[in-house]
Kinemage of the C-alpha trace (Angstrom):
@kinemage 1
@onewidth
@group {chain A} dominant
@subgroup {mainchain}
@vectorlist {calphas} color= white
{ca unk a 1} P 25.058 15.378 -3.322
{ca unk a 2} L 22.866 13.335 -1.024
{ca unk a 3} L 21.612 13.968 2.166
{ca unk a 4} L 21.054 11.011 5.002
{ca unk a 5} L 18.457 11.691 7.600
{ca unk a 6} L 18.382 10.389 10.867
{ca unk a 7} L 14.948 9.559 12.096
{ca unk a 8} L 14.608 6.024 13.508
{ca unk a 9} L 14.677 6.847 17.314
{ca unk a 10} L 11.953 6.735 19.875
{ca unk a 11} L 11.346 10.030 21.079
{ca unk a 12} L 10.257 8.772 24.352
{ca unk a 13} L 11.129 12.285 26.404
{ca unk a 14} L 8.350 13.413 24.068
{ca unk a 15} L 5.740 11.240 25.201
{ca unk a 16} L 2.437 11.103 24.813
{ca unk a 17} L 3.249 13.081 21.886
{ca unk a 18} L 4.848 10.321 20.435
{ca unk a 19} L 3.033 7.613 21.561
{ca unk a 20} L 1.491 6.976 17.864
{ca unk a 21} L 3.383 9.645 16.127
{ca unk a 22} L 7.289 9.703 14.943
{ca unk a 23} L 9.286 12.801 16.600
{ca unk a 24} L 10.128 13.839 12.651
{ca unk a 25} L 6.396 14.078 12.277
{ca unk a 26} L 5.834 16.378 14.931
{ca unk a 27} L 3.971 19.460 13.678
{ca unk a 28} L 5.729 22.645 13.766
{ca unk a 29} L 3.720 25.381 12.650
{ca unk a 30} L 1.142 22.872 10.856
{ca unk a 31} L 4.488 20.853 9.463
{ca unk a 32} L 5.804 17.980 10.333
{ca unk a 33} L 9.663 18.804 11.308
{ca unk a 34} L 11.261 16.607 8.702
{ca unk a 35} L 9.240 18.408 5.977
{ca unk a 36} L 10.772 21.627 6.965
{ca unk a 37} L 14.161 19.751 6.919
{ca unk a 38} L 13.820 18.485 3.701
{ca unk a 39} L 12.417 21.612 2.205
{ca unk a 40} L 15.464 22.971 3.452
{ca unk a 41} L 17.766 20.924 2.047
{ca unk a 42} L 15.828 21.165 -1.485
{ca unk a 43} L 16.195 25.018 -1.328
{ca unk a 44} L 19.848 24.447 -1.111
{ca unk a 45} L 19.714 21.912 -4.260
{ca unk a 46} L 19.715 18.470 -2.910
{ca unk a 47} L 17.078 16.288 -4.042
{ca unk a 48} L 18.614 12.538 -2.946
{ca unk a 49} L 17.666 12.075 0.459
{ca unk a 50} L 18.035 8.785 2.792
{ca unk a 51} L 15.943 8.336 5.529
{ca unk a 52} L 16.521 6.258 8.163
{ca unk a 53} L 13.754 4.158 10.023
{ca unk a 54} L 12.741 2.014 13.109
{ca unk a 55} L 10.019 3.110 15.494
{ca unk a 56} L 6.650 3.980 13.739
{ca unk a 57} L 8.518 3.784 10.492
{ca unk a 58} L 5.802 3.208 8.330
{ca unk a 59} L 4.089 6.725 9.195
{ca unk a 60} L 6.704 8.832 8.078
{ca unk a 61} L 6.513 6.819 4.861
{ca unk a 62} L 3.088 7.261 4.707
{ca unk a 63} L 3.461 10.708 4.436
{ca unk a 64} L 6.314 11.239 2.659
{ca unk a 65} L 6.451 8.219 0.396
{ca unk a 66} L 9.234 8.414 -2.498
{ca unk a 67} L 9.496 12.024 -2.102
{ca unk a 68} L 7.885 12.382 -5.628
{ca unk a 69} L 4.832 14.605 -4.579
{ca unk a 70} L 7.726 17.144 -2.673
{ca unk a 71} L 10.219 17.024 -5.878
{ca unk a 72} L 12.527 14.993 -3.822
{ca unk a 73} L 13.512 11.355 -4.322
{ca unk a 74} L 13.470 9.403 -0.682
{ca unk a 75} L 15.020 6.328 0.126
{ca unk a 76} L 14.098 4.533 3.576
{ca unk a 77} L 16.772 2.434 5.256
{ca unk a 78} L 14.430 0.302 7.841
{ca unk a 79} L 15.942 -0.830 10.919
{ca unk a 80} L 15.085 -4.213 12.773
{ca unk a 81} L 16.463 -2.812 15.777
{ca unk a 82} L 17.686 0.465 16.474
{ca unk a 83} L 21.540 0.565 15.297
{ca unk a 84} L 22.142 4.361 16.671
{ca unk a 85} L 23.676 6.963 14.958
{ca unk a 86} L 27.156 5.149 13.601
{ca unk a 87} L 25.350 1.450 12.925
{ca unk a 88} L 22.883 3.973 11.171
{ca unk a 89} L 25.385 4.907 8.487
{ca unk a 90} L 26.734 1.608 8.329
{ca unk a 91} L 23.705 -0.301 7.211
{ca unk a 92} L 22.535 2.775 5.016
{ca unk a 93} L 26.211 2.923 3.227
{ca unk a 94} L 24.377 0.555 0.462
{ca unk a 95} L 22.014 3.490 -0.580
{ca unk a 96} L 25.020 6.213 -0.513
{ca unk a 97} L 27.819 6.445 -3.525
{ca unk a 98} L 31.462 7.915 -3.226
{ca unk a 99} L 31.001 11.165 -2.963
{ca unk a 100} L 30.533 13.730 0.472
{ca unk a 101} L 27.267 13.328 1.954
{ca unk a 102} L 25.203 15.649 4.455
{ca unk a 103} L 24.103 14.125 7.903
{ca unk a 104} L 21.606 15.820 9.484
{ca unk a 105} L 19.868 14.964 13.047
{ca unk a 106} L 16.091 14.654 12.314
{ca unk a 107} L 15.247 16.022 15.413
{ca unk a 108} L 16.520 19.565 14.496
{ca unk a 109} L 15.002 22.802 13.343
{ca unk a 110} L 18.066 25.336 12.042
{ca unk a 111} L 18.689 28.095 10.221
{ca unk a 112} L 21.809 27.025 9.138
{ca unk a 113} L 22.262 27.203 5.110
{ca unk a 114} L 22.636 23.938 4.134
{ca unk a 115} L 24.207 25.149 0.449
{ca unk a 116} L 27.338 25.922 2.860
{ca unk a 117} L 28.036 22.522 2.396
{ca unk a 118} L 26.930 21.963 -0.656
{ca unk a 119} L 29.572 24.213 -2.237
{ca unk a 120} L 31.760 22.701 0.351
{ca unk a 121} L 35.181 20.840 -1.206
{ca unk a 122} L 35.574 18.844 1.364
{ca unk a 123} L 39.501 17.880 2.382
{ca unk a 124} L 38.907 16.035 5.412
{ca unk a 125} L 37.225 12.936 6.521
{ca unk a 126} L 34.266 14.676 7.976
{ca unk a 127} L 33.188 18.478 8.703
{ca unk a 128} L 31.682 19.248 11.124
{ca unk a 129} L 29.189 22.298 12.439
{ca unk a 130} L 29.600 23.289 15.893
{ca unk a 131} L 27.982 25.219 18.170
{ca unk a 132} L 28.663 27.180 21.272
{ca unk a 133} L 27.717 25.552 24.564
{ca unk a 134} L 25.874 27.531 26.873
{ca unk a 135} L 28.135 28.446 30.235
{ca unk a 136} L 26.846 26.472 32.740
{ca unk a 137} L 27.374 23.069 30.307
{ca unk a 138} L 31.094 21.997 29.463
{ca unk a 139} L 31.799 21.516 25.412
{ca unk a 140} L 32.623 19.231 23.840
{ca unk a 141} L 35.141 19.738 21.075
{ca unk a 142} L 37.406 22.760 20.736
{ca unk a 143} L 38.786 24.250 16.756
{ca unk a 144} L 42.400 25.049 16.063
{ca unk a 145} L 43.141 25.842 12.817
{ca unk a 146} L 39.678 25.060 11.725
{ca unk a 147} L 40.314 21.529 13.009
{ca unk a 148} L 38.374 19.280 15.725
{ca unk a 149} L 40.282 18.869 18.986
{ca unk a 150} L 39.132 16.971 21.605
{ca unk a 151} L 41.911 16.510 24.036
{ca unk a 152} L 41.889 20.341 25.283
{ca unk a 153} L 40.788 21.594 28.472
{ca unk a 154} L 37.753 24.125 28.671
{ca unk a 155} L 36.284 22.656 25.327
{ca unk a 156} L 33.425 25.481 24.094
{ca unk a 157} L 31.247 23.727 21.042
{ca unk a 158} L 29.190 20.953 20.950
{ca unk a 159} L 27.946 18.951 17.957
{ca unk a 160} L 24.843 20.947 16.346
{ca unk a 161} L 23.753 17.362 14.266
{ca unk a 162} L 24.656 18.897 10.966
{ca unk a 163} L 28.042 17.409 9.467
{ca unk a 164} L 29.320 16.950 6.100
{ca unk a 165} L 30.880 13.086 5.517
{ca unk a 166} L 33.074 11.089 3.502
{ca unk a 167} L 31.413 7.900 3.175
{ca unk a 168} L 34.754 6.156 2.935
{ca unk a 169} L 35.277 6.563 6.688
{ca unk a 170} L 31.938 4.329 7.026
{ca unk a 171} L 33.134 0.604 7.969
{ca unk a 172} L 32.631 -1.939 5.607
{ca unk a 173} L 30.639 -4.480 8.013
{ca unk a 174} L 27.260 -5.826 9.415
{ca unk a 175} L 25.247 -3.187 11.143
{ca unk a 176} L 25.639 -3.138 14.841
{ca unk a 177} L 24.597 -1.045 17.481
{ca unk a 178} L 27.675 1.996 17.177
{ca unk a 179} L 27.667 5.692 17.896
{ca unk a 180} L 28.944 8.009 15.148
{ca unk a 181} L 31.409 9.643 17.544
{ca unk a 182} L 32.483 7.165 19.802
{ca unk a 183} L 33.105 4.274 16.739
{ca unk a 184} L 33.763 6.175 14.127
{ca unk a 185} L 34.370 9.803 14.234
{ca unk a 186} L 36.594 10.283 16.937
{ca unk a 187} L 39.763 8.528 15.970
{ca unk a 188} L 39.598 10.046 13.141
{ca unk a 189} L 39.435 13.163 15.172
{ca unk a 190} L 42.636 12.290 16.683
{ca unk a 191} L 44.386 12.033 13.913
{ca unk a 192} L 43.468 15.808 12.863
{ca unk a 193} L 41.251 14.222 10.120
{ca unk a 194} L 37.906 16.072 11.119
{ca unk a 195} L 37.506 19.823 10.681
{ca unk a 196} L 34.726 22.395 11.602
{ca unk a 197} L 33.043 25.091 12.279
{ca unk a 198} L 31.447 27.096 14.060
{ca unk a 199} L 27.713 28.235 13.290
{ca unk a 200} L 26.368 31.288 15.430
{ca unk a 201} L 22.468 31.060 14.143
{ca unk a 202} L 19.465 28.988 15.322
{ca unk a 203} L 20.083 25.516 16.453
{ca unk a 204} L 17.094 23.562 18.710
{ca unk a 205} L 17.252 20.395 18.977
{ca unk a 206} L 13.573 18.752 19.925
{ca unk a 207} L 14.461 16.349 22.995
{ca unk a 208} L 11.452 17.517 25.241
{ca unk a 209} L 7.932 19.048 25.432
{ca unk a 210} L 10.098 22.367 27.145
{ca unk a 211} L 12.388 21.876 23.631
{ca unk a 212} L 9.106 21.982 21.437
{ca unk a 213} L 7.519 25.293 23.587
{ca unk a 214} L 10.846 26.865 23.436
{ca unk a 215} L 10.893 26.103 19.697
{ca unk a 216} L 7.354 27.608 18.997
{ca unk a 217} L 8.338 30.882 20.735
{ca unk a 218} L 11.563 31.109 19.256
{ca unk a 219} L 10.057 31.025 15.561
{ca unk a 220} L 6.955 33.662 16.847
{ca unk a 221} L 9.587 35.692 17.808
């Protein structure tokens, strides 16, 4: 199984940390974040990862390089111009194969055990891990029978960034600019083709310099 990495965006709500620095390179308790990601996903057995790239690209291969020196094997798909999360997958489909993939928001730090999906047989187009949405903030999806549902009232989850995909929902075209749930995820969602569910540990996504302090005290704790 491979895993595909998404780490080409700007990070600008993170600025000036990320005026010459990558959000995935962002130290977390002297690591960068995607090293703790992909250490992650090696504990759970994958060693295939695809990385995707635009702004300040070439740093993250600096450090990571082929993956080689962290037992991994990296592949970088480099973006002209920023193709967001759907046109992501479409121009990195070449460096994929047939078989279930993990996508995983390189902006994240989780607990979540990735070898959940790695043991995974997956029997829909795409599964996803939710997470519950904090009162004040409306959901996004809702689960019945273990599968997606979108138009429900009072939705409760929200998309943690951590799904498991079958590559054959990926369009066969020339990268544009799509989002993964807008152009390619949600009709499949409304034809009861997505399932999920729901993960009750440690999600943070890093959107923020409150996100990173947040973060930091969270993993003291």
């Amino acid at each position: 199984m491979k895993a595909f990495i998404l780490a080409a965006g700007k990070g600008e709500r993170l600025k000036p940390l990320t005026n010459d620095t990558p959000k995935p390179l962002i130290s977390i308790k002297g690591k960068p974040l995607l090293e703790w990601n992909l250490l992650k996903l090696k504990s759970a057995g994958i060693t295939d990862v695809v990385i995707n790239l635009h702004y300040l690209g070439e740093e993250i291969i600096n450090y990571f390089g082929d993956g080689k020196n962290f037992d991994l094997n990296i592949q970088y798909s480099k973006e002209q111009n920023l193709l967001d999360t759907g046109g992501a997958l479409i121009q990195g489909k070449f460096y994929l194969d047939d078989s279930p993939f993990i996508l995983l928001s390189g902006d994240l730090w989780t607990n979540y055990p990735f070898s959940r999906l790695v043991t995974k047989d997956l029997k829909s187009k795409a599964h996803l891990v939710l997470i519950k949405n904090h009162d004040e903030f409306k959901g996004d999806f809702n689960l019945i029978d273990s599968k997606i549902c979108v138009d429900v009232k009072n939705n409760e989850f929200t998309y943690s960034g951590i799904s498991l995909i079958d590559p054959s929902i990926i369009p066969n075209e020339e990268p544009t600019s799509k989002e993964l749930w807008r152009d390619i995820l949600e009709a499949h969602a409304k034809q009861e083709q997505l399932t999920g569910e729901v993960f009750h540990g440690f999600v943070k996504n890093i959107n923020s310099l409150i996100d990173l302090e947040q973060l930091d005290v969270a993993i003291s704790e």
